[in-house]
C-alpha positions in Angstrom: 67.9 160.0 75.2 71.3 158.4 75.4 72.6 161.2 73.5 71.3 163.7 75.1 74.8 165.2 76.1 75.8 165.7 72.7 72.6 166.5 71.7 73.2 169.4 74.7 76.6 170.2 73.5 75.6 170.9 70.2 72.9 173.8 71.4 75.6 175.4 73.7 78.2 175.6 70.5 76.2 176.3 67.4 77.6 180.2 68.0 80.9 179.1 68.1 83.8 179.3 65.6 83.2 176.2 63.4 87.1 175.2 64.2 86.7 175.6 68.2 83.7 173.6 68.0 84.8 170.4 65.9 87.5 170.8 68.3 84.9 170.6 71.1 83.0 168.3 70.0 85.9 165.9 68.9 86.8 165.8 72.2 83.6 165.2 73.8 83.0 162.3 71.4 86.2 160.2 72.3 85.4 161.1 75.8 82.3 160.0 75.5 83.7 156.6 73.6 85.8 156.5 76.3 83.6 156.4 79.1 81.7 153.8 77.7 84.4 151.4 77.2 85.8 152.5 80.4 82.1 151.3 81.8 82.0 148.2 79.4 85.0 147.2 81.1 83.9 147.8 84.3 81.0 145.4 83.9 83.3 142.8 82.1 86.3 142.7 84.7 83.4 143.2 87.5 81.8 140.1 86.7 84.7 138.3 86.3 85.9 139.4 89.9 82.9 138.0 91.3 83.6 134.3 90.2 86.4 134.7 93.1 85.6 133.4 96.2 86.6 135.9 98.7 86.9 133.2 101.6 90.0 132.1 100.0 91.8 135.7 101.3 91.2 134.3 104.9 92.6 130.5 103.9 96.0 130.1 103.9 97.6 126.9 104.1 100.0 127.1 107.5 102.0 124.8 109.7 100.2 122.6 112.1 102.2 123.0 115.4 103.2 120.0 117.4 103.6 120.9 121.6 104.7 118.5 123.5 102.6 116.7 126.5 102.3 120.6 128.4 100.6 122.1 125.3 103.0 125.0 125.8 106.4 123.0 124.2 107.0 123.7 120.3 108.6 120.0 119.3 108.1 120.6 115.5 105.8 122.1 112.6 104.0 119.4 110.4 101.5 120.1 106.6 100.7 123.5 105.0 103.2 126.0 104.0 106.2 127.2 106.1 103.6 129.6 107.3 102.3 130.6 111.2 98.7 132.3 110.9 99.0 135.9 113.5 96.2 138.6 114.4 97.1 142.0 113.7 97.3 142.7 117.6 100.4 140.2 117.6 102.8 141.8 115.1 105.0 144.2 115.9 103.9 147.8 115.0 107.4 148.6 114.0 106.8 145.9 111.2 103.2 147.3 110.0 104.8 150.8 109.7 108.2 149.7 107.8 105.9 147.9 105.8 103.3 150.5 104.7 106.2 152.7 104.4 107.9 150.3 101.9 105.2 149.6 99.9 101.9 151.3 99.8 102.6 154.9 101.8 99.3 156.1 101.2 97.0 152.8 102.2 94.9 154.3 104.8 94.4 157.6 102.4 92.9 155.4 99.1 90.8 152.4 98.7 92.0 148.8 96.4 93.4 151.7 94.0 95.4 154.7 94.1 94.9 157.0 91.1 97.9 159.0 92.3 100.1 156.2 92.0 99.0 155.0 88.8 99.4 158.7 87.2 102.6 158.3 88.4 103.6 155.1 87.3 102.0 156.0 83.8 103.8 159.5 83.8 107.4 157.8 84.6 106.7 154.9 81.5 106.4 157.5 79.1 108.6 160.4 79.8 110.9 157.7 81.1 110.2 154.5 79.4 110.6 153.6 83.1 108.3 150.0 84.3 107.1 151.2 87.9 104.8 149.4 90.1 101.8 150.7 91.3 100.0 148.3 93.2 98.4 148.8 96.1 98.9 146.6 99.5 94.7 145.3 98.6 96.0 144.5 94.7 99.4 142.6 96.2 96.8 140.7 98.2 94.7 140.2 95.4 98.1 138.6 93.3 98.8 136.5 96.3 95.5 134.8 97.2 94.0 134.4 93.5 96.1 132.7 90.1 95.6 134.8 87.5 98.1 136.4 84.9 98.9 139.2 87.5 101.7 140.4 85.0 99.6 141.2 81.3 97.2 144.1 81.3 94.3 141.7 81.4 95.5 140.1 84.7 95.9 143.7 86.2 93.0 144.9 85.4 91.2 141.8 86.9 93.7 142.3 89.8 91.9 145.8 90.2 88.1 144.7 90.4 89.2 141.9 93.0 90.9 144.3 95.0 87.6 146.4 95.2 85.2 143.8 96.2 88.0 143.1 98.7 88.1 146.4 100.0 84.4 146.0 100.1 84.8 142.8 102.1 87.8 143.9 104.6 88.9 146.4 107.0 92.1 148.0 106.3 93.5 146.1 109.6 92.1 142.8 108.2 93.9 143.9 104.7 96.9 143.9 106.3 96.7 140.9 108.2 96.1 138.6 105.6 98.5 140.0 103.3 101.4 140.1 106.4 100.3 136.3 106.8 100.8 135.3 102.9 104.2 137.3 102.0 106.4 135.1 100.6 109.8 135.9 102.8 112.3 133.4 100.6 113.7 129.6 101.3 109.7 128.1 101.5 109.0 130.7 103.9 105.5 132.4 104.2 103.8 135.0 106.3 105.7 137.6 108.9 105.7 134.7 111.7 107.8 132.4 109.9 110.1 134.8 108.7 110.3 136.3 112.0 111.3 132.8 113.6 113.0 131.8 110.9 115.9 134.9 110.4 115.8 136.1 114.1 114.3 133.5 116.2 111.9 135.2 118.1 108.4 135.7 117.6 106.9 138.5 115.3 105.2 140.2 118.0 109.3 141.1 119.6 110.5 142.9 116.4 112.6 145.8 117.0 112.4 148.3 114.5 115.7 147.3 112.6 114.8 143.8 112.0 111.0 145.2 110.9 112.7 147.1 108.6 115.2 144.6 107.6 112.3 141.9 106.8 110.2 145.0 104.9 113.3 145.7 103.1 113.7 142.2 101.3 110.2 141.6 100.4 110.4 142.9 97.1 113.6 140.4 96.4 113.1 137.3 99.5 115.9 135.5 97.6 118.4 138.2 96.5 118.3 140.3 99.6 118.1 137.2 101.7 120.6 138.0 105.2 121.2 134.0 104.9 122.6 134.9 101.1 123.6 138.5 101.1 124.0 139.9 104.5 124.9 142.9 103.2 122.4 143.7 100.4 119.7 142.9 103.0 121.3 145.8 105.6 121.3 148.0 102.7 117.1 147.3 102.1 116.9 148.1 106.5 118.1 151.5 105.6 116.3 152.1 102.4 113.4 151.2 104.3 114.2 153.0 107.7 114.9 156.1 105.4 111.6 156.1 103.9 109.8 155.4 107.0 111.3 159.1 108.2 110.4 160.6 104.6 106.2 159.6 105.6 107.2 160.5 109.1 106.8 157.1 110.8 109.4 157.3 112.8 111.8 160.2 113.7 115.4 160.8 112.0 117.0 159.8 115.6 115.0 156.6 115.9 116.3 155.6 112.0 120.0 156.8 112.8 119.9 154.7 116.1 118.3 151.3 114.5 121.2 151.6 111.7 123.5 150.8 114.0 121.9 148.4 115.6 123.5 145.0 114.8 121.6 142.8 113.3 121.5 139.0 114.9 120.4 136.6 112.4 120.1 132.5 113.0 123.4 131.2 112.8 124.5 128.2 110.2 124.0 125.8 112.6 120.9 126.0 113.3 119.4 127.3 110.2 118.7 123.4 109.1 115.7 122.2 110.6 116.1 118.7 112.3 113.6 115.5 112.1 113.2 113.2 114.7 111.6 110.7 115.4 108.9 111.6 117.4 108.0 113.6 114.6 108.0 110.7 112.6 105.7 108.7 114.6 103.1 111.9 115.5 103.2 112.4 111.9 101.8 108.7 110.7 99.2 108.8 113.3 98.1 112.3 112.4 97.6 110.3 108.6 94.8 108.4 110.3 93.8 111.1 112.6 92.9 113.5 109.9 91.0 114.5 107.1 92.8 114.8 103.7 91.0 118.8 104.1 93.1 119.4 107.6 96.1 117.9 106.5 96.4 120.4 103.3 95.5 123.3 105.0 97.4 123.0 108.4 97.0 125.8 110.6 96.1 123.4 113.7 97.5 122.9 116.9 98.6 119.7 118.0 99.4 118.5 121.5 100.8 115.0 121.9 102.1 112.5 124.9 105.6 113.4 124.6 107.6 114.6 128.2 110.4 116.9 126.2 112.7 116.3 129.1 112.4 112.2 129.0 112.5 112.4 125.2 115.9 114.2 124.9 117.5 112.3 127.7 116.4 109.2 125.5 117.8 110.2 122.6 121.4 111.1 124.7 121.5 107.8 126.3 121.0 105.8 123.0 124.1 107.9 121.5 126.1 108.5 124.7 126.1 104.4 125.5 127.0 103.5 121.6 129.3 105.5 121.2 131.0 104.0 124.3 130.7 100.6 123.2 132.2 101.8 119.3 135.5 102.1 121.0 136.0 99.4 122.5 138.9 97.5 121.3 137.7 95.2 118.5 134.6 96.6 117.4 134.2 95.3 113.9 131.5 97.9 112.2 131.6 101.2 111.2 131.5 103.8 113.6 129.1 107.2 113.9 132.8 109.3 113.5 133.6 107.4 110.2 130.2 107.8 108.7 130.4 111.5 109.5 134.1 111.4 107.5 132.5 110.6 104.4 131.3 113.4 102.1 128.1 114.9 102.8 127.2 113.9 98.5 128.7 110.3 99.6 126.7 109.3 102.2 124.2 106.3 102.0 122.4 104.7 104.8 124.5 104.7 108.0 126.3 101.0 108.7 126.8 102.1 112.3 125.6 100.7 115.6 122.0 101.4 116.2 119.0 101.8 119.0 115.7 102.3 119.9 113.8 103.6 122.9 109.8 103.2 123.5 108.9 104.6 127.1 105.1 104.3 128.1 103.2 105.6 130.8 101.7 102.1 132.3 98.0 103.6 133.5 97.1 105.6 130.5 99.5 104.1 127.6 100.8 107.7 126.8 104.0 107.5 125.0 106.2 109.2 126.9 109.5 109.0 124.7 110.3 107.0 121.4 114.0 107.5 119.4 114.0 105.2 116.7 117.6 105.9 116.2 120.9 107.4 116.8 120.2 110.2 114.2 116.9 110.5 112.5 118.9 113.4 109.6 121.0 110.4 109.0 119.0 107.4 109.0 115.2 107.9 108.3 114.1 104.4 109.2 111.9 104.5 112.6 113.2 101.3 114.4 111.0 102.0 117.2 108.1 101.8 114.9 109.0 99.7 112.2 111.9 98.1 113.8 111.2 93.8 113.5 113.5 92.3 115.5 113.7 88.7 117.0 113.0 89.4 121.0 114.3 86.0 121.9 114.3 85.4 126.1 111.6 88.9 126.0 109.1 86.5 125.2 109.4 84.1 128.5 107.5 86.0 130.7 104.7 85.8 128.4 105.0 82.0 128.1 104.8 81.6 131.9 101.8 84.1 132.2 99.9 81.6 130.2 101.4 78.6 132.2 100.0 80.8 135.4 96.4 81.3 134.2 96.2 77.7 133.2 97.1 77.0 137.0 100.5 76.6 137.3 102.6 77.8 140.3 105.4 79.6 140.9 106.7 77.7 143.5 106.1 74.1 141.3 109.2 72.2 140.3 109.8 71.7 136.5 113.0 70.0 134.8 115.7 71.6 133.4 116.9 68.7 131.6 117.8 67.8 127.9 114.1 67.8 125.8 113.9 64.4 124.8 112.7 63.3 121.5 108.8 63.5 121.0 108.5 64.9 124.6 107.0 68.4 123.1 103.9 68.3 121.5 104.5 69.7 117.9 107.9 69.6 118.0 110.0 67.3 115.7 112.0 64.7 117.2 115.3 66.0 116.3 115.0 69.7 118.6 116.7 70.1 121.2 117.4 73.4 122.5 120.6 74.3 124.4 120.6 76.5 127.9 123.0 79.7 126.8 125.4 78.9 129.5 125.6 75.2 128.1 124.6 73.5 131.9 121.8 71.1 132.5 119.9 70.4 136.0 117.4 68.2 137.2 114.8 70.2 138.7 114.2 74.0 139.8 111.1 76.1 140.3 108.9 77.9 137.8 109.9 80.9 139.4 113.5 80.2 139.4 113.6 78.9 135.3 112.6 82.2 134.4 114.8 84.0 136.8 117.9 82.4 135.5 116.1 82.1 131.6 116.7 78.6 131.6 115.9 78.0 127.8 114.3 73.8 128.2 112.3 74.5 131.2 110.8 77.4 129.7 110.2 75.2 126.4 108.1 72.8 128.8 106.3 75.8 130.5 105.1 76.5 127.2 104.1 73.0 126.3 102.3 72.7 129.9 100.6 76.1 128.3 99.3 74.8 125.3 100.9 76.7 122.0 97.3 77.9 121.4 96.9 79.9 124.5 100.2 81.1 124.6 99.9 82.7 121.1 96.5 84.1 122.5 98.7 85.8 125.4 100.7 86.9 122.7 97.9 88.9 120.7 96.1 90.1 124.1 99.2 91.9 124.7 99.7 93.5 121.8 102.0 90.9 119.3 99.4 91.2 116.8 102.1 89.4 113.8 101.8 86.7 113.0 103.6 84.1 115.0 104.7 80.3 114.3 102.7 78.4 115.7 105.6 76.1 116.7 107.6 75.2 120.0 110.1 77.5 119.6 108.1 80.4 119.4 108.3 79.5 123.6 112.2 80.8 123.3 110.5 84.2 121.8 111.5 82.7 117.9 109.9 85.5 115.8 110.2 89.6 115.3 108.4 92.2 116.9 109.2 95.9 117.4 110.6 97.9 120.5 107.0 99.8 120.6 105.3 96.3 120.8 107.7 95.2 123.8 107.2 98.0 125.6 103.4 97.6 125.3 103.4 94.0 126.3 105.7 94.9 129.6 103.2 97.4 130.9 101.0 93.9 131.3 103.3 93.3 134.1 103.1 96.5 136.2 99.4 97.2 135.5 98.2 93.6 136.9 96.9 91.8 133.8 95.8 95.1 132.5 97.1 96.5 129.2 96.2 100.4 127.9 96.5 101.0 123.9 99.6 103.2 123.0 98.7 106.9 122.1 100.9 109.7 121.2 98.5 112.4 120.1 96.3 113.5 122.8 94.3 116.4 121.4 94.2 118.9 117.8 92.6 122.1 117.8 92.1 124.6 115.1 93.3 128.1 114.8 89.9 129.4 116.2 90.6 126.5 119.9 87.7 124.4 118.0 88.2 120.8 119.2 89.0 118.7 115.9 90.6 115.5 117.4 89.7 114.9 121.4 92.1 111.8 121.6 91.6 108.7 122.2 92.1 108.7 125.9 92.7 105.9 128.2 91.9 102.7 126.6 92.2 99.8 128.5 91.5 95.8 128.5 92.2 92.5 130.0 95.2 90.7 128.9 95.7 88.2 131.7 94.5 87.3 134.9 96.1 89.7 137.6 97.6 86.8 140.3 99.1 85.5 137.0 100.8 88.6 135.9 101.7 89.8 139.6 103.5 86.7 139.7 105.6 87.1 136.7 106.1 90.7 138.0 107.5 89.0 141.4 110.2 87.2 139.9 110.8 90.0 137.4 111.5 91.9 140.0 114.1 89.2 141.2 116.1 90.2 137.8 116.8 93.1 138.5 118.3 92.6 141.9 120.0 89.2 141.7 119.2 88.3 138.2 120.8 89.2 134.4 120.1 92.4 135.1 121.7 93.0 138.8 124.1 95.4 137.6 120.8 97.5 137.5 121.5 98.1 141.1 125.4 97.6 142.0 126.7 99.3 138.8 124.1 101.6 137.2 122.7 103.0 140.7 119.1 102.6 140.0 117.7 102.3 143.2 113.9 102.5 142.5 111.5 99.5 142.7 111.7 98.2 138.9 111.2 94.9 137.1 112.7 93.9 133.6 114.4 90.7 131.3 117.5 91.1 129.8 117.2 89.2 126.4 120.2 88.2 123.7 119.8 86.6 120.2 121.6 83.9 118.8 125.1 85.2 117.8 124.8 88.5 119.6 122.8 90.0 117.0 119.6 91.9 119.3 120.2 93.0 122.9 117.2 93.8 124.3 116.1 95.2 127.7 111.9 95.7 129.2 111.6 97.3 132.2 109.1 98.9 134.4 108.3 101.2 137.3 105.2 101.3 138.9 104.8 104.6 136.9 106.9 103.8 133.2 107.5 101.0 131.0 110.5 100.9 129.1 111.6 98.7 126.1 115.3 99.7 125.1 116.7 97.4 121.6 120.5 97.1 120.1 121.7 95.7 117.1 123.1 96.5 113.5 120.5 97.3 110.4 121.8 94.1 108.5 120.8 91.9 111.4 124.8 91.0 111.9 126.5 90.0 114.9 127.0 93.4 117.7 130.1 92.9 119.6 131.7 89.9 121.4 129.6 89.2 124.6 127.0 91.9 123.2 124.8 90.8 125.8 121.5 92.8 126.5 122.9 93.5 129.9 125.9 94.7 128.3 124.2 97.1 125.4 120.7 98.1 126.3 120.4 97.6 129.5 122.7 100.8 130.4 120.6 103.1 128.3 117.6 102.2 130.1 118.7 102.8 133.2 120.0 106.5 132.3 116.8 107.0 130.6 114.6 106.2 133.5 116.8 107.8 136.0 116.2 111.2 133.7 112.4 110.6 134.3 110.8 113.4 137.0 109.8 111.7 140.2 107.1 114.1 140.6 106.0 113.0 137.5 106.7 109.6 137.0 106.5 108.3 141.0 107.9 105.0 141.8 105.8 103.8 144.3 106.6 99.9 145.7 105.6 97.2 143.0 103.8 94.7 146.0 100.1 94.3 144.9 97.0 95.5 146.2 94.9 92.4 145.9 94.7 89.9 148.2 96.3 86.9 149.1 95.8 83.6 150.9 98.1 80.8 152.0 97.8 77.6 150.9 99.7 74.4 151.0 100.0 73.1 147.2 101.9 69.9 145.2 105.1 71.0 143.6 105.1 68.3 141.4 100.7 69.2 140.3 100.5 73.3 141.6 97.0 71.3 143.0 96.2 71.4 146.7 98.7 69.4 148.7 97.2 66.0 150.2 98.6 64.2 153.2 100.1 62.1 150.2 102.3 65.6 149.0 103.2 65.5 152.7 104.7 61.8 152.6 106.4 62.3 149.8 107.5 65.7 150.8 106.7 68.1 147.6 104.0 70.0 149.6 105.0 73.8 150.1 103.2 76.9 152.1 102.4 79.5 149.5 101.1 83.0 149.3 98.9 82.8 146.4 96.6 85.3 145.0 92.8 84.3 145.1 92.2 84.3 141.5 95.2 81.6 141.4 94.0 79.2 144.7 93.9 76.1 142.9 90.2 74.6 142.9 91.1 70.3 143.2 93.4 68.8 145.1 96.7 67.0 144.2 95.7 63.7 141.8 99.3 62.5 141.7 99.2 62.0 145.4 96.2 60.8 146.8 95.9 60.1 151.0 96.6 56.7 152.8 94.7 54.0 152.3 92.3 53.3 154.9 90.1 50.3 155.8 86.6 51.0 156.6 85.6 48.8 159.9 82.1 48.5 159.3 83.0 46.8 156.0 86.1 44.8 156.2 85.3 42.7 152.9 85.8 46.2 150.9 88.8 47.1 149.1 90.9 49.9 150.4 90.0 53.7 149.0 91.6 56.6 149.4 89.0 59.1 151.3 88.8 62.7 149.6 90.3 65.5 150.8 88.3 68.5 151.6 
């Protein structure tokens, strides 16, 4: 029965001329061999097409977008290719027509193939000997999604069967959306979006029609007709393709005339490099953590982080507006950001300049508001906000008398300020001594006023009143999670920690004992709005007892106004209640400032990469303590409010010992070291003074018995 046509044939022809039907018959048989390769192929390269997953048309890998803390700011692109996913609805018509009238004319009128076309291209190779394309829009899809050998006859003819089962699959509008989202536009860019933003600056959906036909024009050469390498060629592919779009009657002669003299405004030089930062730096290494290896290669998500924009640029201006001040001033012995910029671009190694960091977090949520690990992150890659460990010297104090305070010391209680003398601090060897930076000795001061004034050995026997154990405990509560030396002078802040740490151990201060985990990304949702990262949120824990951090807070404050950092006020004009330490390494080789508002905490560091001296009198009042100020005074009061530092929690007034920070005795009164102070509840001493006990008196009833001293209540 297979045979049945030739069998059929032969009836109808047995009266013909033996000559017309061998003829006949010839012809039927090689159609009829044809045919049934034709449909042995079709099975062959039909099965074949359906070991391609079709799902892989609709995955593209595309840049994640970062936004800043709105979720509106673009701050940067990060994973996938140099691609932005669109919906047909949000390209610009005049791009869909230049490019159906550039490349496939007749989609809408065939399906995956157009016979017509292929006749043609067929008829023009051999009258010709002319190679002409005929792939449709569905087969150029096809190329793009799948690897194959797209270029022999075997990978065409694949090429064909997918591009059926995708026509199967898809909608026309659907064809054309995936394949304007995978074109490859030249210099790593992908999809219509990218090349939009990339050439013109302005998203796909604003094309006129001369840039649609412009980008349409240079598909079919990304490189060679690219306008950032041939302006020219790629004007002369605008009218190629605005001519063809009046031949299929797109558009109108008029419209095509008027769009050729429209002039083209493509991205200048300047800004056709793309910038890090280092904000993107740090979003990036937490999105490392954040995500699955899956989400990281295929991109495509949308990423909101903590950063303010506004408080992020001003950060980075104040870090190179203030250095770049302090590089000319007479005598400055390094290598300046102007030199470095001298050298060839080829020449260039890592920068030998002045550098800076800036970490700014919001204090009741740990939100990281701003964070420049540098003057230039194009220049110098290395994230000294992050990574930066630097010795924090005199930042470290406060910390040292926060422990002091929880143990039960006072503010208010006198310690020396004298020589330490050998084998007076526990674990220290005989021979240390530490020096006071201003070379001076006294007998006695306050706590409060030690750490004012950063006297160096009354802070040394703050920490030894502390106990080395629970001040390195303060240390980790607040976020030094390094490990420290467990030795005295870890009290003068003897060991490296980074400008991000700082800044999270400050907001101890403003937040009363209370410390919130740092966070930069805040949520990450997939093309579709699914929810794939809900961020962390507001994590918070106990660090320290709040009287004992209010207290260092209180004489904090006292820095800036009549402290190391009182310029604060009379020369920088920040006006707003604040609190901070100045701090200076030996040699002038760190400058450090920490401040806070009842809203932001703020950790500024200055120094040079190879840990060498900064300046004469580099000083952190001199060096970072100017930056912070201009940094805070960028931040939005509407925002950022500085409400009045004065605590919330209540107080009582006691009398107490100066000399024991216990309750004063009638004793404390005699000898006069007895003092009224304001002292938060969770500080009131529990015992009363055992240095000073009260009078003697002799009981009457008994006057054989010794003399006792009677309690006090």
């Amino acid at each position: 029965m297979v045979f049945w046509p030739l069998i059929l044939l032969e009836h109808a022809t047995k009266s013909w001329h033996p000559i017309y039907r061998f003829l006949v018959k010839s012809g039927a048989a090689l159609a009829s061999i044809g045919l049934f390769i034709f449909l042995l192929m079709a099975v062959f390269y039909g099965l074949r097409a359906q070991t391609y997953d079709l799902d892989k048309v609709t995955e593209m890998p595309a840049r994640s977008i970062v936004y800043a803390n709105d979720g509106k700011t673009e701050i940067g692109t990060v994973h996938g290719d140099n691609r932005l996913m669109l919906e047909f609805d949000q390209i610009s018509p005049w791009f869909i027509k230049a490019l159906i009238a550039r490349e496939d004319a007749r989609f809408y009128d065939h399906g995956a193939i157009d016979p017509r076309g292929l006749a043609r291209a067929f008829s023009r190779f051999v009258t010709r000997g002319k190679k002409e394309g005929a792939s449709t829009i569905t087969m150029q899809l096809a190329d793009n999604t799948f690897s194959y050998a797209g270029k022999t006859v075997d990978g065409k003819l694949l090429e064909m069967a997918i591009a059926i089962r995708i026509e199967n699959r898809f909608n026309k509008e659907e064809i054309l959306q995936h394949y304007m989202n995978r074109i490859f536009w030249g210099h790593s860019i992908r999809g219509i979006e990218s090349a939009s933003r990339t050439y013109f600056e302005k998203p796909a959906s604003q094309l006129s029609l001369s840039e649609a036909a412009m980008l349409a024009g240079i598909i079919r050469g990304p490189n060679a007709f690219s306008p950032f390498v041939n302006f020219e060629k790629a004007v002369e592919q605008r009218d190629v393709t605005l001519s063809r779009m009046v031949h299929y009657e797109f558009i109108t002669q008029d419209q095509a005339d008027s769009a050729k003299k429209e002039q083209l405004k493509i991205r200048p030089d300047g800004r056709r490099i793309i910038h890090d930062s280092y904000a993107m730096d740090a979003i990036r290494r937490d999105l490392e953590v954040i995500l699955e290896q899956h989400n990281i290669q295929m991109g495509g998500l949308h990423i909101t982080t903590t950063i303010d924009p506004h408080l992020q640029k001003a950060a980075e201006h104040a870090i190179e507006s203030h250095l770049s001040k302090m590089e000319k001033r007479s005598g400055f012995a390094h290598q300046t950001r102007p030199q470095y910029l001298r050298i060839p671009q080829q020449q260039r190694k890592e920068p030998k300049y002045l550098q800076g960091a800036v970490v700014c977090i919001e204090n009741k949520s740990g939100a990281i508001r701003a964070i420049v690990g540098g003057r230039n992150a194009d220049e110098s890659k290395f994230n000294r906000a992050l990574h930066g460990r630097r010795q924090i010297g005199s930042l470290f104090k406060p910390f040292v008398y926060m422990s002091a305070f929880d143990k039960g010391l006072q503010p208010g209680a006198w310690v020396r300020d004298s020589r330490i003398r050998p084998g007076e601090i526990k674990g220290a060897q005989r021979s240390w001594s530490p020096a006071n930076s201003d070379g001076e000795y006294k007998s006695m001061m306050t706590v409060a006023e030690a750490l004012a004034k950063s006297r160096n050995t009354a802070s040394v026997r703050i920490g030894d009143y502390a106990g080395i154990n629970n001040v390195l405990e303060t240390a980790r509560k607040v976020g030094f999670n390094q490990k420290i030396p467990n030795t005295p002078a870890t009290y003068l802040g003897a060991f490296e920690a980074t400008p991000q740490q700082v800044a999270q151990a400050y907001t101890v201060f403003s937040n009363g004992g209370t410390i919130y985990r740092p966070f930069i990304i805040s949520q990450i949702t997939d093309a579709d709005g699914n929810v794939v990262y809900p961020g962390s949120g507001a994590l918070s824990y106990t660090a320290a007892k709040t009287g004992s951090a209010w207290s260092v807070s209180n004489t904090l404050q006292e820095v800036t106004t009549r402290g190391t950092a009182a310029s604060l006020r009379s020369v920088y004009n920040f006006k707003a209640p604040s609190g901070g330490k100045t701090g200076t390494t030996d040699n002038y080789r760190d400058a450090w400032f920490a401040g806070y508002t009842s809203s932001l905490t703020c950790a500024v560091w200055v120094g040079m990469d190879n840990n060498t001296r900064t300046m004469s009198r580099g000083y952190g009042s001199t060096l970072a303590l100017p930056i912070w100020a201009n940094v805070m005074k960028a931040a939005d009061s509407r925002v950022y409010p500085t409400h009045s530092l004065k605590p919330t929690f209540p107080f009582q007034n006691v009398r107490i010992c100066r000399f024991t920070s216990q309750i004063a005795t009638p004793g404390c009164e005699s000898h006069r070291s007895a003092y009224t102070a304001s002292i938060p509840i969770d500080l009131i001493p529990e015992h009363t003074c055992d240095n000073h006990p009260i009078r003697a008196e002799v009981l009457p009833e008994e006057p054989s018995t010794p003399p006792r001293a009677l309690p006090v209540r």
